[in-house]
C-alpha positions as CSV (number, residue, x, y, z in Angstrom):
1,X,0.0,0.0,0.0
2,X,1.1,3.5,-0.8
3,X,1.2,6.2,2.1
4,X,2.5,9.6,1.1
5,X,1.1,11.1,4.3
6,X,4.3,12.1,6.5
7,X,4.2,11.0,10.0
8,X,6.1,14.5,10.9
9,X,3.7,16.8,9.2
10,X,0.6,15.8,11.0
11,X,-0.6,18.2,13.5
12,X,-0.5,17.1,16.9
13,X,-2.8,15.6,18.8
14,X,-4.8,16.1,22.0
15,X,-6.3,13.9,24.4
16,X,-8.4,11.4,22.9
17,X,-8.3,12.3,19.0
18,X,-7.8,9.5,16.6
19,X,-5.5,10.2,13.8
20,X,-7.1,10.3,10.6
21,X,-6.5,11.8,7.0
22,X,-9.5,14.3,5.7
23,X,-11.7,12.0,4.2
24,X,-11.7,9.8,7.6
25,X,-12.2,12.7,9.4
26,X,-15.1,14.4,6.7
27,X,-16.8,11.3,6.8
28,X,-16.9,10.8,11.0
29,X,-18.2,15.0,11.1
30,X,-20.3,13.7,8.6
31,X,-22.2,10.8,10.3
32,X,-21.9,13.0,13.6
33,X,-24.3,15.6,12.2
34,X,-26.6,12.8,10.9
35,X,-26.8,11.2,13.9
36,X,-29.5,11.5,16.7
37,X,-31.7,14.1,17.1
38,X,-32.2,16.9,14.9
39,X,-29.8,15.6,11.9
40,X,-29.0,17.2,9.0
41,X,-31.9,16.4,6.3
42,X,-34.3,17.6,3.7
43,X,-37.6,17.3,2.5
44,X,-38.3,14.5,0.4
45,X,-41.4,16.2,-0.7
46,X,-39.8,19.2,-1.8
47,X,-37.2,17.2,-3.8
48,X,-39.6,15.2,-5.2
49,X,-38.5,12.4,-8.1
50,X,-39.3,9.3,-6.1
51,X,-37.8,10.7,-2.5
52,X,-40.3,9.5,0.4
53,X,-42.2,11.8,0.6
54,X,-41.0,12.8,4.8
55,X,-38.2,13.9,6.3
56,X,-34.7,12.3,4.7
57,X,-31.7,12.4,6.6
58,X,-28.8,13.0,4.9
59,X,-27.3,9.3,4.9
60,X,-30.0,7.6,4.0
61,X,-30.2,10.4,1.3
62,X,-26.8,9.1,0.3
63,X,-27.8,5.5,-0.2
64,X,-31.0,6.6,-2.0
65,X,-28.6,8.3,-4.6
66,X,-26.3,5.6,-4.9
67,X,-29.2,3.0,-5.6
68,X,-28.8,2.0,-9.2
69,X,-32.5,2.8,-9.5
70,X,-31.6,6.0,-8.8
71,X,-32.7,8.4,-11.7
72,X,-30.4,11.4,-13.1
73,X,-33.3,14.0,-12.3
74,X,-33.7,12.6,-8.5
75,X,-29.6,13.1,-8.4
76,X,-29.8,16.4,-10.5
77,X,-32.4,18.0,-7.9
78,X,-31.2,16.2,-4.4
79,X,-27.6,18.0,-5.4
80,X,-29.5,21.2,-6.2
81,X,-30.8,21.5,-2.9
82,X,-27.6,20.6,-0.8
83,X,-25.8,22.9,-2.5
84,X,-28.0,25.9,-2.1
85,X,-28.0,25.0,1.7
86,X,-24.0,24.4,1.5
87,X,-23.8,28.4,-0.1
88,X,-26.4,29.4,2.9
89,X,-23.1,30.2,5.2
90,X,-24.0,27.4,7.4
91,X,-21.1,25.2,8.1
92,X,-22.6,22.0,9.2
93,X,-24.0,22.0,5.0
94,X,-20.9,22.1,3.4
95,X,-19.9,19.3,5.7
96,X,-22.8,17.6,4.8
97,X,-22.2,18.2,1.1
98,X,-18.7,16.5,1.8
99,X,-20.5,13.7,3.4
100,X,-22.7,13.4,0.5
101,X,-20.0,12.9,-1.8
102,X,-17.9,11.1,0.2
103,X,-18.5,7.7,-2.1
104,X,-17.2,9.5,-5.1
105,X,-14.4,11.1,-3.0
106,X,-13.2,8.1,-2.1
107,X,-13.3,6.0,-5.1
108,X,-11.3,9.5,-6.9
109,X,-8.4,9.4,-4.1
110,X,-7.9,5.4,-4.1
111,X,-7.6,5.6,-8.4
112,X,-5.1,8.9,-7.6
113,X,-3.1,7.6,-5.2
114,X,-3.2,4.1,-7.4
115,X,-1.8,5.7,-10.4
116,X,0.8,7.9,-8.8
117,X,4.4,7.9,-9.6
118,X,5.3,7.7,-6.2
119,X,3.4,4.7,-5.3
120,X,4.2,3.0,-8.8
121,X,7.9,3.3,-8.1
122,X,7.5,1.7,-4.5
123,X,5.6,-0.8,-5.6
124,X,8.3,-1.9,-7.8
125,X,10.8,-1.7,-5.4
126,X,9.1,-4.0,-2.8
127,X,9.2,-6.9,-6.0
């Protein structure tokens, strides 16, 4: 596995903070502020295009989305909506936009960090 994350450039740590890179670290604010009461969600109503027509939190908005039934306007308008949230100045959106593309995020970084020089070269020098 390649790792070009240097142990010496991390900032340090306090009392009972796991290490983690951004995406870890995106993705547990993420299910923080979709978990219990009060979490970040829309209306499926509103949205339309299939949603349930209630109250969707935001990860079970994700897994709606990434259902292969899962049409392009449904996508098209769920996106709309978290993004004019994410522009409202409220924080906890734009953390919940990052949540929501987490899955794409992730699949980006892992073909990045796959294809890099850097990793290619170690590869080839642990065979």
């Amino acid at each position: 596995m390649c790792n070009h994350q240097i142990d010496d450039q991390r900032p340090s740590q306090t009392a009972g903070e796991r290490p983690g890179n951004a995406l870890t670290v995106a993705e547990r604010s993420f299910q923080m502020l979709t978990t219990g009461p009060g979490p970040l969600a829309v209306n499926g109503s509103a949205i339309g295009h299939g949603l349930p027509a209630r109250t969707v939190d935001l990860r079970e908005l994700r897994s709606l989305l990434l259902e292969k039934s899962a049409s392009d306007d449904l996508k098209d308008a769920a996106w709309r909506e978290l993004v004019h949230r994410a522009r409202s100045g409220d924080p906890a959106w734009v953390v919940g936009c990052v949540g929501m593309a987490m899955p794409g995020l992730k699949s980006t970084a892992a073909r990045v960090i796959r294809s890099s020089p850097l990793c290619q070269a170690q590869v080839g020098q642990e065979g």
